[in-house]
C-alpha positions in Angstrom: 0.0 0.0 0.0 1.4 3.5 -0.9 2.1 5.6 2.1 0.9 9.4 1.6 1.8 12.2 3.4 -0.9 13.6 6.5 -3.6 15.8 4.7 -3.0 19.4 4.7 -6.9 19.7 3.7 -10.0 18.4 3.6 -12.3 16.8 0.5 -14.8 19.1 1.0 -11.8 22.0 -0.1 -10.5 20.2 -3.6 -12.2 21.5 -6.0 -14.0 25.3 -4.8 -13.7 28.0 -7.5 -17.6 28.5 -8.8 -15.9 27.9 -12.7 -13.9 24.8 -11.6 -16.9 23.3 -10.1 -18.8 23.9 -13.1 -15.9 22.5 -15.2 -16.2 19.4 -13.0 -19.9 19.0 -13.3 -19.4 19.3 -17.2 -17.5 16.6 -16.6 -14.5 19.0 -18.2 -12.2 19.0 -15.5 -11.0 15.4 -14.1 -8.0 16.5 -12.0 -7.1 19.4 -9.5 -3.6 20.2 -8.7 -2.5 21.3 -5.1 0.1 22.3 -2.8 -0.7 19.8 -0.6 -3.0 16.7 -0.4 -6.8 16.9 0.3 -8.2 14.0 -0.2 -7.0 10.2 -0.6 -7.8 8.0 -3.3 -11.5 6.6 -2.6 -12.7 9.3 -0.8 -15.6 11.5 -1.8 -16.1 14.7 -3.0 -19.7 15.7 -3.3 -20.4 19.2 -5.6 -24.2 20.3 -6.2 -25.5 16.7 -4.9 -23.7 14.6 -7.4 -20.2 12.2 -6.2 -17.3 12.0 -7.4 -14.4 9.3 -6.2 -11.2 10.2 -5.6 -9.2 7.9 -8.1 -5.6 8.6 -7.9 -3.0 10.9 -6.0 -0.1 11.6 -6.9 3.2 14.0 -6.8 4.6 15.9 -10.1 6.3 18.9 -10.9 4.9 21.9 -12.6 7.5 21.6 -15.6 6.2 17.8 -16.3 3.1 19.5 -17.3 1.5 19.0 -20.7 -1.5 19.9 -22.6 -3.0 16.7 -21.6 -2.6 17.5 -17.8 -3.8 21.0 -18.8 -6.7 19.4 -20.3 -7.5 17.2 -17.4 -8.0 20.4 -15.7 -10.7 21.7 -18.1 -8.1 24.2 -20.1 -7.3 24.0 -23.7 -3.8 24.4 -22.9 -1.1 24.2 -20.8 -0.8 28.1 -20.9 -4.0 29.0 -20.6 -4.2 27.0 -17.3 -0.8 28.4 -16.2 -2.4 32.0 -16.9 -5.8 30.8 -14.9 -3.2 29.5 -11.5 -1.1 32.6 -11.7 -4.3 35.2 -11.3 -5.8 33.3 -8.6 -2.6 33.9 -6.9 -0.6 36.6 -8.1 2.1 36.5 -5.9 3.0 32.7 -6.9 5.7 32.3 -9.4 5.4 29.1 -11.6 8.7 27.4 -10.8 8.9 24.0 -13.4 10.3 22.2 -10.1 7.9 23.1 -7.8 6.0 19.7 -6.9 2.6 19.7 -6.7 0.2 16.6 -5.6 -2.4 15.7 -8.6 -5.7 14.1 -7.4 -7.9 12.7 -10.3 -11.3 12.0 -9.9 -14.5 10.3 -11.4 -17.9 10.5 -11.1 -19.8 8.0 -9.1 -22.2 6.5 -11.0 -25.7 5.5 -9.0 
């Protein structure tokens, strides 16, 4: 069994900007990328009344990001989701080293 870190942040935090969720009920946005981890894989996250399962966690750096990651996210691109990160927090600089922990998710189906 993989051992993960103690988490910084609960489920119930993951996923919060109004657009994001949106993305996510859209089914758009499959992954969020944080600083640290808040939730483990099967836990829930419930947005609007409809699950979604925590599938996998996982570490990467910011400079192993592609389109596809960026995608994942609900962005057309990799830039466009770097341009999205840096205005929510405008004093963050986007350091290709910087590790990050990448939860992917699912919905649950009834």
């Amino acid at each position: 069994m993989i051992e993960y870190p103690e988490k910084t942040c609960s489920v119930e935090r993951l996923v919060t900007v109004p657009a994001d969720v949106e993305r996510v009920l859209k089914g758009e946005k499959t992954a969020t990328r944080r600083n640290g981890v808040y939730a483990y894989p099967d836990e829930i996250m419930e947005l609007d009344g409809k699950q979604f399962k925590v599938d996998k966690l996982y570490r990467q750096q910011l400079g192993e990001m592609t389109d596809e990651h960026a995608k994942q996210e609900g962005y057309p691109s990799l830039e466009d989701y770097k341009q999205s990160i840096l205005a929510l927090h405008p004093k963050m600089p986007w350091l290709p080293t910087m590790k990050v922990w990448v939860h992917e998710f699912s919905p649950v189906e009834k």
